[in-house]
TORNU-541371 format. One record per residue (C-alpha): residue number from 1; x, y, z. Coordinates in nm, 3 decimals. Example, Ala and Ser with C-alpha at 12.3 -4.5 7.8 and 13.67 -1.06 7.14 Angstrom:
! TORNU-541371
n: 1	east: 1.230	north: -0.450	up: 0.780;
n: 2	east: 1.367	north: -0.106	up: 0.714;
//
This chain:
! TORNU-541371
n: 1	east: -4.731	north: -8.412	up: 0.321;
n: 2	east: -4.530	north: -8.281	up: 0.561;
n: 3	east: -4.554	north: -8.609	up: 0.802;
n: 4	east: -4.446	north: -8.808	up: 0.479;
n: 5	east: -4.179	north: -8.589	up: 0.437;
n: 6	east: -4.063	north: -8.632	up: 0.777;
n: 7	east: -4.043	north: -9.020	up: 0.771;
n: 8	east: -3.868	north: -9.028	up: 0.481;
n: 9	east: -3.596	north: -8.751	up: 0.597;
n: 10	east: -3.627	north: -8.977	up: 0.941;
n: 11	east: -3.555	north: -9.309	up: 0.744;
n: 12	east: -3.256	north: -9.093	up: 0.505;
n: 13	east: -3.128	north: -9.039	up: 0.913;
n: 14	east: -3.119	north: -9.360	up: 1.013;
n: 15	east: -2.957	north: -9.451	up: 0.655;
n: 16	east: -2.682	north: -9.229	up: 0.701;
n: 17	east: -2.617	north: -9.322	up: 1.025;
n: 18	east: -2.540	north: -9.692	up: 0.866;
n: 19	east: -2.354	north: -9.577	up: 0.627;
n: 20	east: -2.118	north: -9.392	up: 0.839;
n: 21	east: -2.108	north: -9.686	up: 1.064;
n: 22	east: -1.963	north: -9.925	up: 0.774;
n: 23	east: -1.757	north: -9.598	up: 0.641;
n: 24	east: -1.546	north: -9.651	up: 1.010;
n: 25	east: -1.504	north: -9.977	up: 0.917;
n: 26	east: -1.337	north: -9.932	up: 0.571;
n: 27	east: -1.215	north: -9.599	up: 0.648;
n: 28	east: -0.989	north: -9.727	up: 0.929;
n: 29	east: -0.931	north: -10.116	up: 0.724;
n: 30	east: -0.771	north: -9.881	up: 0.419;
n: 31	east: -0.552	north: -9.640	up: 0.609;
n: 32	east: -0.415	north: -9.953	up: 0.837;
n: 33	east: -0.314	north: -10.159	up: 0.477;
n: 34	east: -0.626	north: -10.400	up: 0.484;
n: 35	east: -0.817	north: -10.454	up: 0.145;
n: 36	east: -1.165	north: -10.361	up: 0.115;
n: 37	east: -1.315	north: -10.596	up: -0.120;
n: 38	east: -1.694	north: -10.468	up: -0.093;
n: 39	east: -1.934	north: -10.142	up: 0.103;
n: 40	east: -2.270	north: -10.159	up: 0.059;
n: 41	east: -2.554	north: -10.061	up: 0.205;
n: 42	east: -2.901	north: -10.296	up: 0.288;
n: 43	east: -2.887	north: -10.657	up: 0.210;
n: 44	east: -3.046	north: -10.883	up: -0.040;
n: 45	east: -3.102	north: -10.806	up: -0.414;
n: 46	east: -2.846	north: -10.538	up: -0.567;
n: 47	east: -2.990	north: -10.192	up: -0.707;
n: 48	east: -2.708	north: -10.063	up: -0.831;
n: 49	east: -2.314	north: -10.014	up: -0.806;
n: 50	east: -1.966	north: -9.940	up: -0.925;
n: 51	east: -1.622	north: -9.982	up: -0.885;
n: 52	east: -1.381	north: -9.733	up: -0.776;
n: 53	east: -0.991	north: -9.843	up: -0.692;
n: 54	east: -1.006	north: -10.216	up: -0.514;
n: 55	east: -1.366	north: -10.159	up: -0.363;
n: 56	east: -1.731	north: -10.214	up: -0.492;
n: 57	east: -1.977	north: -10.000	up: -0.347;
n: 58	east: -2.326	north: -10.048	up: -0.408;
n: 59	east: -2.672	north: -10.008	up: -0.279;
n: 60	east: -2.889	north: -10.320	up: -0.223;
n: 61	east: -3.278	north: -10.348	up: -0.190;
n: 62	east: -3.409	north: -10.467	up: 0.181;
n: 63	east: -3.269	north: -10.139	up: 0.394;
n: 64	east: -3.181	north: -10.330	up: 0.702;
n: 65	east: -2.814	north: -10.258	up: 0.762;
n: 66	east: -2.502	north: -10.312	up: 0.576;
n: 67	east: -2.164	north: -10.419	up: 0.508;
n: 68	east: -1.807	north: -10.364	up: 0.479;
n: 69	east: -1.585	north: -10.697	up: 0.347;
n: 70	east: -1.266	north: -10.648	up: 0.400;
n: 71	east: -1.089	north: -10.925	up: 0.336;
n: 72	east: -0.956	north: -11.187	up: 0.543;
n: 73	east: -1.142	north: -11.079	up: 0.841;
n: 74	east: -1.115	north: -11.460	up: 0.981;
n: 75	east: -0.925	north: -11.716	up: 0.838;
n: 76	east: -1.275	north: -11.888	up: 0.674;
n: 77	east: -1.222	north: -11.637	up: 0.415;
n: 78	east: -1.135	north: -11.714	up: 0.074;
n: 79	east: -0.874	north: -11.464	up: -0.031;
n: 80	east: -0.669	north: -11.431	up: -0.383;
n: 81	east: -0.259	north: -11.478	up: -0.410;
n: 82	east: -0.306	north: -11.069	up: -0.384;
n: 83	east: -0.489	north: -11.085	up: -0.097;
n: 84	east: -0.370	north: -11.303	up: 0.096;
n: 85	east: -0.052	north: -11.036	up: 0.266;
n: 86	east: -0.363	north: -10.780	up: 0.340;
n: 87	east: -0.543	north: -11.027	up: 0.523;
n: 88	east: -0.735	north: -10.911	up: 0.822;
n: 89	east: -0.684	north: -11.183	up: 1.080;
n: 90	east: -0.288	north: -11.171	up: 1.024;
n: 91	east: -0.248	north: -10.790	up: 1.119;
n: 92	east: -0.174	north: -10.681	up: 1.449;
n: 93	east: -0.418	north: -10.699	up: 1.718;
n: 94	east: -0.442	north: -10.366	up: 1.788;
n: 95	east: -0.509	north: -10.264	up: 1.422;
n: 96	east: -0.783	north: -10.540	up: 1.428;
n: 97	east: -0.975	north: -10.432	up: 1.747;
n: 98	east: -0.954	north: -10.075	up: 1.580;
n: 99	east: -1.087	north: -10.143	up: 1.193;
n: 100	east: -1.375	north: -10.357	up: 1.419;
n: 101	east: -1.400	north: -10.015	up: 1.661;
n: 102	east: -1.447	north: -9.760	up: 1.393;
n: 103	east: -1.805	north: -9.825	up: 1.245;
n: 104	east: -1.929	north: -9.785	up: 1.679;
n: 105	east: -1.708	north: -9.504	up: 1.713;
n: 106	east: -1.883	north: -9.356	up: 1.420;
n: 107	east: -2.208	north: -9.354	up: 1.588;
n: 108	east: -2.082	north: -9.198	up: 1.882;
n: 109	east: -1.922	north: -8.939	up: 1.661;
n: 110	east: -2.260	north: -8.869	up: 1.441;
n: 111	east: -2.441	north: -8.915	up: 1.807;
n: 112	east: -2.253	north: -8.611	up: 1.985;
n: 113	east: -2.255	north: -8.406	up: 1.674;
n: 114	east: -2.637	north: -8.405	up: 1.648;
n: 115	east: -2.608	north: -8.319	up: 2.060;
n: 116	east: -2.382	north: -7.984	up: 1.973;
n: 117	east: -2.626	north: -7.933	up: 1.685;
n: 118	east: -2.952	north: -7.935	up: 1.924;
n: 119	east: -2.784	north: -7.751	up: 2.198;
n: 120	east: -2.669	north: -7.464	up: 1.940;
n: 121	east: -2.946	north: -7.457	up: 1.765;
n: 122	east: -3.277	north: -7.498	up: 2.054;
n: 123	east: -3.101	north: -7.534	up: 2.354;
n: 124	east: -3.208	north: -7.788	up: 2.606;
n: 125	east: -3.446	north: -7.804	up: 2.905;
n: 126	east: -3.313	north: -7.649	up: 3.207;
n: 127	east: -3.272	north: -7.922	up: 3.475;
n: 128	east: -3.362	north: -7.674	up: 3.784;
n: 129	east: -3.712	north: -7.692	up: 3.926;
n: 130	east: -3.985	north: -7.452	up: 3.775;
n: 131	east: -4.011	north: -7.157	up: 4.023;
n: 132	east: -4.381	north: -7.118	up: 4.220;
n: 133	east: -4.467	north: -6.879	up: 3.968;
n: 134	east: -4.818	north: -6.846	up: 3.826;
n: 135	east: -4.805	north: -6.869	up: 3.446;
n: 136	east: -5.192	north: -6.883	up: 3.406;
n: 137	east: -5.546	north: -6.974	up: 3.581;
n: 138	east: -5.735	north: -7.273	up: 3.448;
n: 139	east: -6.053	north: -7.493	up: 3.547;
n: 140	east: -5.967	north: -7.843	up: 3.697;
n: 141	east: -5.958	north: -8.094	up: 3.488;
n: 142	east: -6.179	north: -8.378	up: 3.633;
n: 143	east: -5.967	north: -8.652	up: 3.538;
n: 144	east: -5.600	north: -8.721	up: 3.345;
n: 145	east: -5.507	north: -8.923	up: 3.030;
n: 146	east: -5.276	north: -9.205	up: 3.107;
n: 147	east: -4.909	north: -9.219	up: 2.858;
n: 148	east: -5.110	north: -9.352	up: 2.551;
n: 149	east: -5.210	north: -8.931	up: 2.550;
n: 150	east: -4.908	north: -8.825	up: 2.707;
n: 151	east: -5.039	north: -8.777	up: 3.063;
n: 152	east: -5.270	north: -8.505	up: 2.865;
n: 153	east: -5.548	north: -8.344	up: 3.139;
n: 154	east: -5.949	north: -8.415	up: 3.021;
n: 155	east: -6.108	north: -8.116	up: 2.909;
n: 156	east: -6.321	north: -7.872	up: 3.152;
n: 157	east: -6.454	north: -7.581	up: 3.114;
n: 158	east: -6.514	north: -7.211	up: 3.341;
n: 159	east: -6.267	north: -7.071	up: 3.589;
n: 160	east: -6.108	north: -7.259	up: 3.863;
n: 161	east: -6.077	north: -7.230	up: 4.267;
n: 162	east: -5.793	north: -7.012	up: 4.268;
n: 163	east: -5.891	north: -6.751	up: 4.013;
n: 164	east: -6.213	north: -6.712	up: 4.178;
n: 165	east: -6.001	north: -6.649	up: 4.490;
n: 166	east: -5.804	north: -6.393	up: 4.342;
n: 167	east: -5.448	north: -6.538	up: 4.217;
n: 168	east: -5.336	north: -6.350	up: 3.885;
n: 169	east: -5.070	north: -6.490	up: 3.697;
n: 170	east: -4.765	north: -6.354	up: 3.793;
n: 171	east: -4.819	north: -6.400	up: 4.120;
n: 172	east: -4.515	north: -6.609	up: 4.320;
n: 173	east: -4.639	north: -6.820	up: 4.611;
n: 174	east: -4.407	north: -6.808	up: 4.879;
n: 175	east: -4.596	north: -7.057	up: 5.107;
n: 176	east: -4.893	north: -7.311	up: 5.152;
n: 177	east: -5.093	north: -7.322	up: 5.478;
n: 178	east: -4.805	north: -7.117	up: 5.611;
n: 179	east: -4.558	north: -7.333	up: 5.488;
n: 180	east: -4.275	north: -7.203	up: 5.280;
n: 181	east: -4.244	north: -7.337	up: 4.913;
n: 182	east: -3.949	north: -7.222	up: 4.616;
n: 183	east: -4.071	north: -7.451	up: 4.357;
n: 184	east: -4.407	north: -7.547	up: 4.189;
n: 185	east: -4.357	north: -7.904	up: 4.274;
n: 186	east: -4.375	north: -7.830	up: 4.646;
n: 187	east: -4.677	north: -7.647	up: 4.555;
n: 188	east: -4.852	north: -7.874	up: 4.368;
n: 189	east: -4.756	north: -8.136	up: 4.667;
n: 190	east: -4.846	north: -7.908	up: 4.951;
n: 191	east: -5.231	north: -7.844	up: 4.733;
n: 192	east: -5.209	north: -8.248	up: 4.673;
n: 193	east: -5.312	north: -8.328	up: 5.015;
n: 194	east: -5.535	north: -8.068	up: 5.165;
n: 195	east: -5.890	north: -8.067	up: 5.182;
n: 196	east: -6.124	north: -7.811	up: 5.200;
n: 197	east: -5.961	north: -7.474	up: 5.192;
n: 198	east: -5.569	north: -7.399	up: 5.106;
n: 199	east: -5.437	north: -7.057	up: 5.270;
n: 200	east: -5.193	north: -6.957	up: 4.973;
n: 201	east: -4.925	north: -6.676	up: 5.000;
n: 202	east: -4.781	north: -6.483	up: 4.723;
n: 203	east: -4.579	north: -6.223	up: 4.616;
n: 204	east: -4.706	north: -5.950	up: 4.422;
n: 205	east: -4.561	north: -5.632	up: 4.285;
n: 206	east: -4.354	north: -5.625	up: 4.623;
n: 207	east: -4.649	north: -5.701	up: 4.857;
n: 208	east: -4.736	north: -6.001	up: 5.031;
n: 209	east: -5.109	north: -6.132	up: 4.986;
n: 210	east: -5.269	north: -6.410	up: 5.146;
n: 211	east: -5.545	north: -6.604	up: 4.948;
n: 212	east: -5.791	north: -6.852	up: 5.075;
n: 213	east: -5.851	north: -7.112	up: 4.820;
n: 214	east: -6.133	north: -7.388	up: 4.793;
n: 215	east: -5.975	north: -7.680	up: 4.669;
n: 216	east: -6.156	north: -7.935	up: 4.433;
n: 217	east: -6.089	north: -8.283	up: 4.377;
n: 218	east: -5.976	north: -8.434	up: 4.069;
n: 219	east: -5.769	north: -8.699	up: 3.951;
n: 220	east: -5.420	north: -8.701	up: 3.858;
n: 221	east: -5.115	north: -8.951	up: 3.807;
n: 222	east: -4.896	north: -8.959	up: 4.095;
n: 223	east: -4.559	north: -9.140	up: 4.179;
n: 224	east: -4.561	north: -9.274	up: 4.528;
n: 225	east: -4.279	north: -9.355	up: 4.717;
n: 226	east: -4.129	north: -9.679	up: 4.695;
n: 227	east: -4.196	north: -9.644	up: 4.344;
n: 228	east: -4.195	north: -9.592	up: 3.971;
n: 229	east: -4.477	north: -9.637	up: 3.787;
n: 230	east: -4.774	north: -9.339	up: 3.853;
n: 231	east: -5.074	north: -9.445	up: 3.986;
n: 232	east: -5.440	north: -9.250	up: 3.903;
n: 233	east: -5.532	north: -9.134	up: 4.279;
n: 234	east: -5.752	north: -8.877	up: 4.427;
n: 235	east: -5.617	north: -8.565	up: 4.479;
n: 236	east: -5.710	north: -8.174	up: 4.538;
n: 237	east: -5.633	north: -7.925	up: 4.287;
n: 238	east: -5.700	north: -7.517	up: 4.247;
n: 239	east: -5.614	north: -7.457	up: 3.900;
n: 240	east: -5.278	north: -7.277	up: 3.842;
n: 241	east: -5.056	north: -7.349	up: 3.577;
n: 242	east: -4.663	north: -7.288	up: 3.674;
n: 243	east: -4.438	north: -7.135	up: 3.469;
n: 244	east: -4.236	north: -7.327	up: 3.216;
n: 245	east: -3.865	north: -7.238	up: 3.220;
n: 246	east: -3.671	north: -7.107	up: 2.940;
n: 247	east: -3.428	north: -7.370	up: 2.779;
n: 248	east: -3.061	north: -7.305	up: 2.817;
n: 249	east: -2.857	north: -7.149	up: 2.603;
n: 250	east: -2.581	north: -7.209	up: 2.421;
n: 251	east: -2.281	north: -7.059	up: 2.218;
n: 252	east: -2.030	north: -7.257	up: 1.983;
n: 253	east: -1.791	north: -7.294	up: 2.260;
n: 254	east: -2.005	north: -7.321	up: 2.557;
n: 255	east: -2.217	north: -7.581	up: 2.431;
n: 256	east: -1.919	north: -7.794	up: 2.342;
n: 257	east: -1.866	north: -7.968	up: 2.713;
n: 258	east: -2.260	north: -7.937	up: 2.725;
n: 259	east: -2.243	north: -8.161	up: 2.431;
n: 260	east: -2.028	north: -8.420	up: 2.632;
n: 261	east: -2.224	north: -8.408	up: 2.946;
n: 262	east: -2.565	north: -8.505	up: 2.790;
n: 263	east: -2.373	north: -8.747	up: 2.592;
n: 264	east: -2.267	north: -8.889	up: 2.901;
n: 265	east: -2.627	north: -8.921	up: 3.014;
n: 266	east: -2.773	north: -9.081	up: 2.693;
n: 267	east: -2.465	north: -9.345	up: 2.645;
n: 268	east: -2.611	north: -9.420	up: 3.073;
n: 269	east: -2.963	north: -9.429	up: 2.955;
n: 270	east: -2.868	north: -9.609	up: 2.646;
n: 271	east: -2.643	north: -9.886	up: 2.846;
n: 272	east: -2.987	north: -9.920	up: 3.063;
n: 273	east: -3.194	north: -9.971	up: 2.778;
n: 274	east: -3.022	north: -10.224	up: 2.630;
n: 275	east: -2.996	north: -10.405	up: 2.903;
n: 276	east: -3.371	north: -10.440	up: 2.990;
n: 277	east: -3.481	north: -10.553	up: 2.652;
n: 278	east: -3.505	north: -10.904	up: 2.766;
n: 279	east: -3.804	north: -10.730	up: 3.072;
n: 280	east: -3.958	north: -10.603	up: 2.738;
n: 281	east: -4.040	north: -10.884	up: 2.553;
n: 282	east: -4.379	north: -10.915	up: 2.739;
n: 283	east: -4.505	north: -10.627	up: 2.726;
n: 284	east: -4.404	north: -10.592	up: 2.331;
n: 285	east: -4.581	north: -10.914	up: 2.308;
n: 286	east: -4.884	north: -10.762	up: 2.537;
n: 287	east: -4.961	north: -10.439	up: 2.272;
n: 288	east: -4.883	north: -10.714	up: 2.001;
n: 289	east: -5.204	north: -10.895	up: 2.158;
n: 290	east: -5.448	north: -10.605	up: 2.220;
n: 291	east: -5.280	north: -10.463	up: 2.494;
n: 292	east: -5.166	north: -10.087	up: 2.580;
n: 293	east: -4.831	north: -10.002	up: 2.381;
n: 294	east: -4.612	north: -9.804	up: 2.678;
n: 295	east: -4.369	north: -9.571	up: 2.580;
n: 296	east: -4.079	north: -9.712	up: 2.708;
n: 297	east: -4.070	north: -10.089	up: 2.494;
n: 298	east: -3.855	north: -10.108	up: 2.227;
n: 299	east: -3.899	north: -9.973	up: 1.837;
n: 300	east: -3.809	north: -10.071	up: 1.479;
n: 301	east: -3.663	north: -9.883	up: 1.240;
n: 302	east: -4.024	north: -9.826	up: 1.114;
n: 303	east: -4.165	north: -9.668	up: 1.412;
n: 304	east: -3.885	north: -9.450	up: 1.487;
n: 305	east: -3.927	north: -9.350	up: 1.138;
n: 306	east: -4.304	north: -9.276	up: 1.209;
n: 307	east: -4.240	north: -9.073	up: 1.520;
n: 308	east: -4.025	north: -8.894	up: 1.319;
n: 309	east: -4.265	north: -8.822	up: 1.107;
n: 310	east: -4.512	north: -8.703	up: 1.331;
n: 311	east: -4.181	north: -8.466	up: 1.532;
n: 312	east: -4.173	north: -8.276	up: 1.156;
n: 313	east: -4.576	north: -8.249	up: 1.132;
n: 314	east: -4.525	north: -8.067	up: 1.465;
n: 315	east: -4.265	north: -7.895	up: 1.388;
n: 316	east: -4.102	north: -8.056	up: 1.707;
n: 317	east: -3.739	north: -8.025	up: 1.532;
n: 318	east: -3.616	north: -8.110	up: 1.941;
n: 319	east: -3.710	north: -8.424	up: 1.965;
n: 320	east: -3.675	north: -8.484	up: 1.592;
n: 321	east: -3.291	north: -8.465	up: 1.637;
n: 322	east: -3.310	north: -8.625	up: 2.000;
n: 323	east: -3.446	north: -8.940	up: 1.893;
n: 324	east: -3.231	north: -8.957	up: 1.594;
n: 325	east: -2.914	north: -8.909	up: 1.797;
n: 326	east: -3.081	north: -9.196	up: 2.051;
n: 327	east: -3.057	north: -9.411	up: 1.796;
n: 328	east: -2.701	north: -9.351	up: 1.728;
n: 329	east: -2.596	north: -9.430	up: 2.049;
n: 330	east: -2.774	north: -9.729	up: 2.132;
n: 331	east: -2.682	north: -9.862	up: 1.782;
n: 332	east: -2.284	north: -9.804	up: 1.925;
n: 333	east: -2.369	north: -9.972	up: 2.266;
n: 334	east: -2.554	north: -10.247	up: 2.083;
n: 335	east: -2.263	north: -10.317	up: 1.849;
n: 336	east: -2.002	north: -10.365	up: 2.166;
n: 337	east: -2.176	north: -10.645	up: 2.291;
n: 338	east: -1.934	north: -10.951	up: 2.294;
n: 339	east: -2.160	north: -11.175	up: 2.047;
n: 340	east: -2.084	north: -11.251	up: 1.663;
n: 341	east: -2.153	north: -11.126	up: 1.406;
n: 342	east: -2.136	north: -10.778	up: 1.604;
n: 343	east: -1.840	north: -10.592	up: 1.629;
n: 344	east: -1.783	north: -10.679	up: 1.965;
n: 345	east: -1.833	north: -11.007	up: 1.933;
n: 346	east: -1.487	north: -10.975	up: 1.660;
n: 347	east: -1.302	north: -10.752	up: 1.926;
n: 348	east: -1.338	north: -11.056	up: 2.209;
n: 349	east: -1.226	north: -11.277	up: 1.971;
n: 350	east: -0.913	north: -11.063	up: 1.903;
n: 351	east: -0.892	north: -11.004	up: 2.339;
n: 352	east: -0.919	north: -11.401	up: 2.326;
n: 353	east: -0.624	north: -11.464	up: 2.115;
n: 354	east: -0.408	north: -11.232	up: 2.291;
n: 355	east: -0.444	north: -11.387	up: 2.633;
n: 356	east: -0.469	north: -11.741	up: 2.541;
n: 357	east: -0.121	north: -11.622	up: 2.364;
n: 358	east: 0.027	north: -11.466	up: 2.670;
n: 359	east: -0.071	north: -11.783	up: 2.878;
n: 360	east: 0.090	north: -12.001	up: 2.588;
n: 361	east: 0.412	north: -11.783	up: 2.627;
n: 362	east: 0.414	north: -11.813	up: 2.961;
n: 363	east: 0.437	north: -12.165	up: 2.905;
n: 364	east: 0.693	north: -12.146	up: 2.649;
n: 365	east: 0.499	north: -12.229	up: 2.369;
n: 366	east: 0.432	north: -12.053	up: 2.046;
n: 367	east: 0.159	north: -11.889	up: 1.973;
n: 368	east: -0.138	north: -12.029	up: 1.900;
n: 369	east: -0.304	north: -12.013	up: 1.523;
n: 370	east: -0.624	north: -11.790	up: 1.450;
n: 371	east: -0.993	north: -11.823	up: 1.608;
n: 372	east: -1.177	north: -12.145	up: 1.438;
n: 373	east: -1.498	north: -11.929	up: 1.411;
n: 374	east: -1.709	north: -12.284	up: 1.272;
n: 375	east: -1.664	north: -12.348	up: 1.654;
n: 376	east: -1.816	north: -12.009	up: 1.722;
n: 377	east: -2.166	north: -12.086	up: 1.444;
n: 378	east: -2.418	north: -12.242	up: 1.692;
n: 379	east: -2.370	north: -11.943	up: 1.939;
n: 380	east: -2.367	north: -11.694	up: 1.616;
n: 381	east: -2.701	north: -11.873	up: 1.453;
n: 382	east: -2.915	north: -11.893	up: 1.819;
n: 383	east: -2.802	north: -11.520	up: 1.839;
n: 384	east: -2.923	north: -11.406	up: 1.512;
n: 385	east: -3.218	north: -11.658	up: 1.551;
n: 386	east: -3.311	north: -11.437	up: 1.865;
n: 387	east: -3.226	north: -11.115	up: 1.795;
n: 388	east: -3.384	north: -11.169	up: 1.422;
n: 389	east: -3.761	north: -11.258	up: 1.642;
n: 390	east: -3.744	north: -10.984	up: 1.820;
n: 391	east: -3.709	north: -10.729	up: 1.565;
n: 392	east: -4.024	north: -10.897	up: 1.374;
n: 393	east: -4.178	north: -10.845	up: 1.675;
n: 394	east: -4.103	north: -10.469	up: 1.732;
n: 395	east: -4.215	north: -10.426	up: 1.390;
n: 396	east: -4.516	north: -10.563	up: 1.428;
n: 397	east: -4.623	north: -10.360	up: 1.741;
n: 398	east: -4.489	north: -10.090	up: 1.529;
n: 399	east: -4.736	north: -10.160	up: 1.274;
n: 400	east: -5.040	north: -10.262	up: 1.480;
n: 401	east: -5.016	north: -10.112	up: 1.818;
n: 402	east: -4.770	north: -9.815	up: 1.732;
n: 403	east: -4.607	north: -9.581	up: 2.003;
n: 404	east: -4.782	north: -9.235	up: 2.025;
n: 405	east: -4.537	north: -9.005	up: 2.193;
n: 406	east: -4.751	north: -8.694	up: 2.079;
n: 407	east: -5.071	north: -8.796	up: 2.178;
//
């Protein structure tokens, strides 16, 4: 019930979000004299809607996006006697570039208010390395789960190497084999590659102990250098468990420029992502074929939905909002890029008229009429020809080979 509950309140997200988006549009069309004939919400057949002022609004069936007509927004339009002075392709450039602006601004908006909101209301991971503090004592885990279980550790039983030599959690090691370590990764690293028996220091209720450790070997997912995906390898463990930092806190005001610096790093991360989508299409295509789904290829609507789902089973109300938020952003980032029908692809045209008009001036010639966009339909139909394939086929390694980001 309660993962039902989350998809749907996932889905009601990712509904809003679109509706916001085409609210920037016909927000910012109205208040700089354009007419907004129509707003609706999903495409094909109509549920239901009514009429308020000079604009329909309405709700149709398929939930895959929406629109905002405002009319005259090229010069293909057909426009009434009436309409014809509130015409979008006659009014100033600027006012154009921002009516097409406001639906991606709203997604950055929505994107950087759900930021404040998870800062104020969880906090966020701490960026600084965990200390080398002992949380708790564990057996070694033989072997480890690869991303499909979310680098999980295989189950073992009994006490491990280093309880049987003594460590209590607590306990801060202060060096390995005589080495000096501040952080449990250069513990983990110095443990990585002995053999036999680590010499551990550690700090304890203001002594200094020293603790010889047999190691064990086990296997566990490393990153070597030179690159980025981890590899299964060999290693030796002892069985401690660091300590897990507190998240960061935040007040109203403090977590205000907080808000802007991890929106900083998600519109990065975002840009990034967009622009290896073409990489992805193989391995979508891979999981689509029996292959393993990885974590970082590209989702529908539907399996974000699902994840969500599963982030309010879990009660993981974090990631719940992070994702959601995600999705904001890249939607804005998507929508810039310079190809009809997105918004960007209307703001080049717009950038296009003004310079081929400043050349023409230049020249001493008038300026030149609006954008023929039937010149602009092949491009417009390969890219929705494209873009509309790969979305069937995220959905379908949504459906068959879904992503399982909690194990």
């Amino acid at each position: 019930m309660v993962f039902a509950f989350g998809v749907v309140l996932f889905a009601l997200g990712i509904g809003v979000s679109i509706a916001l988006h085409e609210a920037g549009h016909m927000w910012t069309a109205k208040a700089l004299g354009m007419k907004v004939r129509r707003y609706y919400i999903g495409f094909g057949p109509k549920i239901f809607s009514f009429r308020r002022g000079e604009t329909e609004y309405g709700l149709k069936a398929l939930p895959l996006g929406g629109f905002c007509d405002i009319a005259g927004m090229t010069a293909l339009d057909e426009m009434t006697p009436e309409e014809e002075p509130h015409a979008m392709y006659k009014k100033a450039a600027w006012k154009r570039v921002v009516v097409m602006s406001g639906g991606i601004a709203m997604n950055f908006i929505l994107g950087l208010l759900l930021i404040y909101a998870l800062l104020l209301g969880w906090g966020a991971t701490t960026t600084a390395p965990a200390p080398a503090v002992v949380e708790k004592l564990s057996c070694v885990a033989p072997t480890q789960y690869g991303q499909d279980k979310n680098w999980d550790l295989a189950p073992c039983e009994g006490g491990g190497p280093a309880e049987a030599a003594g460590i209590l959690p607590g306990d801060r090691i202060t060096a390995v084999n005589g080495k000096p370590v501040d952080t449990f990764k250069e513990v983990s690293a110095a443990i990585r590659d002995t053999t036999g028996t680590v010499d551990l220091t550690v700090e304890r209720g203001g002594q200094t102990l020293q603790f010889p450790v047999a190691v064990t070997s086990a296997e566990r997912y490393v990153t070597v250098p030179g690159s980025t995906t981890p590899e299964l390898t060999k290693v030796s463990a002892v069985g401690i468990v660091g300590v897990t930092p507190e998240p960061e806190r935040y007040n109203a005001l403090t977590a205000v420029p907080a808000a802007f610096d991890f929106t900083g790093e998600i519109m990065v991360d975002s840009v990034k992502a967009l622009a290896d989508i073409p990489s992805k299409v193989g391995a979508l295509w891979e999981s689509v074929t029996g292959g393993e789904r990885a974590l970082d290829t590209p989702i529908s609507v539907v399996g974000a939905s699902v994840i969500g789902g599963e982030a309010a089973e879990r009660a993981a109300w974090p990631q719940f909002v992070m994702l959601l938020a995600s999705i904001n952003f890249f939607l804005g980032v998507f929508n810039i890029l310079p190809l009809l029908p997105l918004d960007g692809g209307h703001i080049a045209v717009v950038f296009y008229e003004r310079i081929r008009d400043w050349f023409r001036a230049r020249r001493g010639l008038i300026a030149g009429g609006p954008v023929d966009y039937t010149k602009l339909l092949p491009i417009t139909y390969v890219f929705i020809v494209i873009g509309g394939a790969f979305m069937l086929l995220t959905l379908t390694a949504d459906i068959v080979n879904p992503i399982k980001i909690f194990g």
